[in-house]
MITORBA-110556 format. One record per residue (C-alpha): x, y negated, z. Coordinates in steps of 0.2 Angstrom, whole numbers, plus 5000, padded with zeros to 4 digits. Last residue first. Layout:
XYZ ...
This chain:
495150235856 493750075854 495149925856 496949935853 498049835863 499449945862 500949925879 502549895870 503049755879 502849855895 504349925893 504450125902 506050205902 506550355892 508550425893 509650515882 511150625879 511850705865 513650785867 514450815851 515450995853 516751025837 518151045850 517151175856 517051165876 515451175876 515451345868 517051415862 518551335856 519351375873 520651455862 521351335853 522151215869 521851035865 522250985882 520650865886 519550935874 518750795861 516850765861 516050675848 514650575857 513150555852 511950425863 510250405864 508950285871 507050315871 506150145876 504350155881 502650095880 501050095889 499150185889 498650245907 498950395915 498150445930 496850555923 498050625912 499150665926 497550765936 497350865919 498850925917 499351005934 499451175930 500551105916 500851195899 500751035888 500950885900 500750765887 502050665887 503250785879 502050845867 501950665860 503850665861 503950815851 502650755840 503450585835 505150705832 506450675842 508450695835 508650495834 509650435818 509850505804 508750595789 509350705776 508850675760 508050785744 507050865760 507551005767 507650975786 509250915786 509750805800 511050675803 512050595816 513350485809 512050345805 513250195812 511950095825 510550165821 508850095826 507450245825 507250385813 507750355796 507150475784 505950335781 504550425770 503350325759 501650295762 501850155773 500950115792 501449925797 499649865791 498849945807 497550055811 497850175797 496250275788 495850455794 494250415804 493150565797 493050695811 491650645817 492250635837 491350485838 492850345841 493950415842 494950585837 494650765843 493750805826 495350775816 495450635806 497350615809 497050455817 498750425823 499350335806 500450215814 501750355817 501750425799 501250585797 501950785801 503650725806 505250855802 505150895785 505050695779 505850605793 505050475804 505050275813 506250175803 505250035794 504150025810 505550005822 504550055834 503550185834 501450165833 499950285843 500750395853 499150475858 499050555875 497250685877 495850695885 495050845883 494450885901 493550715901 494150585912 495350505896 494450515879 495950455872 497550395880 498450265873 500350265867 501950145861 503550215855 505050125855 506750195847 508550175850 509750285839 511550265845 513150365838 514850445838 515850525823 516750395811 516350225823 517050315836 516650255851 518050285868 517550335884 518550215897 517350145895 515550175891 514749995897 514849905884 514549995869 512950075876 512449905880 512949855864 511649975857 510349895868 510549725862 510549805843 508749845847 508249705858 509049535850 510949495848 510749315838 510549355817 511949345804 511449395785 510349515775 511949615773 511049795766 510149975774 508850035763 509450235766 510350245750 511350075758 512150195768 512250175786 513350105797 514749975797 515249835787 516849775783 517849615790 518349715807 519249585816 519249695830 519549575842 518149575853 517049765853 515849815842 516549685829 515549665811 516449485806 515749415789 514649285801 514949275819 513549335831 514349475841 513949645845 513749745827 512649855818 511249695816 512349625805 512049775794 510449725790 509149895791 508549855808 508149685804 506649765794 505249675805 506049525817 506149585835 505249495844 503849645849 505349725855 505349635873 506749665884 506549725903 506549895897 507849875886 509249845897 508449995909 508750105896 510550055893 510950075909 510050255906 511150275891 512650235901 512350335918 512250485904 513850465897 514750465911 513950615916 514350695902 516250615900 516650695919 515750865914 516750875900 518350865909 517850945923 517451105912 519251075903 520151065919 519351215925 519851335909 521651255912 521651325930 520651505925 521851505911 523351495922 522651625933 522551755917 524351695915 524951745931 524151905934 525052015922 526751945927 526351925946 525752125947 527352145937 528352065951 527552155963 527752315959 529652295957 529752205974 528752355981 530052485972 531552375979 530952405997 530352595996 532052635990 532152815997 533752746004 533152586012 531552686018 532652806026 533852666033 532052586040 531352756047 533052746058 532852596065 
């Protein structure tokens, strides 16, 4: 009793509730940013996952499609931006009543060439569309590139064997000049590692659908908001993967491994699917404008599945 008057007196008491409160004034707002910092983290980690069960949804729509149906250049008619089949309506969603067209620039060969039925490329965009909510797309800031590639593997049971993507699909919109070294079609190269003797002079194009002339579209795009410079007199849109970058994807480049994969490959075709999608903080506060969290960020997700429409029938590889 009596060390507790002295401790009234001395003011022990009063000193610790003084103490604590300024522990409580310079502590609480560092935790209230910790709170707000984890909302934001979750938020963006909800939409990304989100996101990425919708491209590979959208994956496995295409791979049981067939591409080879799809009519050449349809990819540059703007009804094939849309998801329904009315004519002079360019809806994503029903309702919209949206009388304009959507997407791409006519710079980059893009025109009205009039209604078609929801085939494989714009069939897969929709299934992007579809399936994303309650994400929200943007037609000003999101996109959709969908791209097939088709591959053999050459001089396979030898230790230089070696994955050839050998066409991507669609063929009018398949590269970008400063970023892709040749056309797709033209995977000859005339390099001494290519078929069918190893002479080094087969550089023509296997197939009539190689050009000349630079795309600067890469893949189907569904608006054309994502684009690259690579300084050319253009940019380019539309898919973020290079022909070589996939090539060297497949290829087990680096891989201890390597040379049992290759044995076991076999030449096929695949969908790449992706998706870019403007994202927006949850609480708008300025200063977790940082990082991922940037309200400036465009998440990019994407997804390969194998089609077996695409598989080459290309003989003497």
């Amino acid at each position: 009793m009596f060390r507790r008057i002295m401790a009234i007196l001395d003011g022990t008491p009063t000193g610790t509730r003084g103490q604590s409160l300024v522990e409580l004034t310079l502590t609480l707002p560092v935790l209230l940013v910790m709170l707000l910092g984890l909302a934001e983290i979750g938020w963006y980690a909800n939409n990304y996952l989100t996101l990425l069960d919708v491209v590979r949804e959208a994956g496995r729509f295409g791979a049981t499609r067939d591409p080879t149906l799809w009519a050449d250049g349809e990819e540059l008619n703007y009804s094939r931006l849309d998801c329904e089949e009315i004519s002079t309506v360019y809806d994503k969603l029903p309702f919209e009543n949206n009388s304009t067209p959507l997407g791409p620039t006519s710079d980059y060969g893009y025109s009205d060439r009039g209604e078609r039925p929801i085939g494989f490329y714009d069939g897969v965009a929709c299934s992007v569309i579809r399936n994303m909510a309650p994400l929200v797309f943007d037609d000003e800031e999101d996109d959709i590139a969908v791209s097939i590639f088709s591959f053999v593997i050459v001089d396979k049971g030898t230790s230089s064997a070696d994955l050839r993507i050998v066409g991507r699909y669609p063929a009018r919109a398949n590269e970008c000049e400063g970023d892709d070294t040749h056309d797709p079609f033209d995977w000859r190269g005339g390099t001494d590692r290519d078929p069918p003797n190893g002479s080094g002079n087969d550089s023509d194009e296997f197939s009539t659908l190689w050009e000349a002339d630079w795309d600067n579209v890469r893949g189907y795009v569904f608006r054309g908001n994502h684009t690259m410079d690579y300084g050319a007199s253009q940019e380019c849109i539309g898919s973020e993967f290079s022909t070589d970058a996939i090539q060297e994807m497949l290829n087990f480049e680096g891989n201890a491994d390597r040379e049992r994969r290759m044995e076991q490959a076999s030449p096929y075709g695949l969908v790449l699917v992706e998706i870019f999608w403007s994202h927006n903080q949850l609480l708008g506060l300025p200063w977790f404008n940082l990082g991922p969290l940037d309200e400036a960020q465009v998440i990019h997700v994407w997804a390969f599945f194998p089609v077996s429409a695409a598989e080459p029938d290309i003989e003497g590889y």
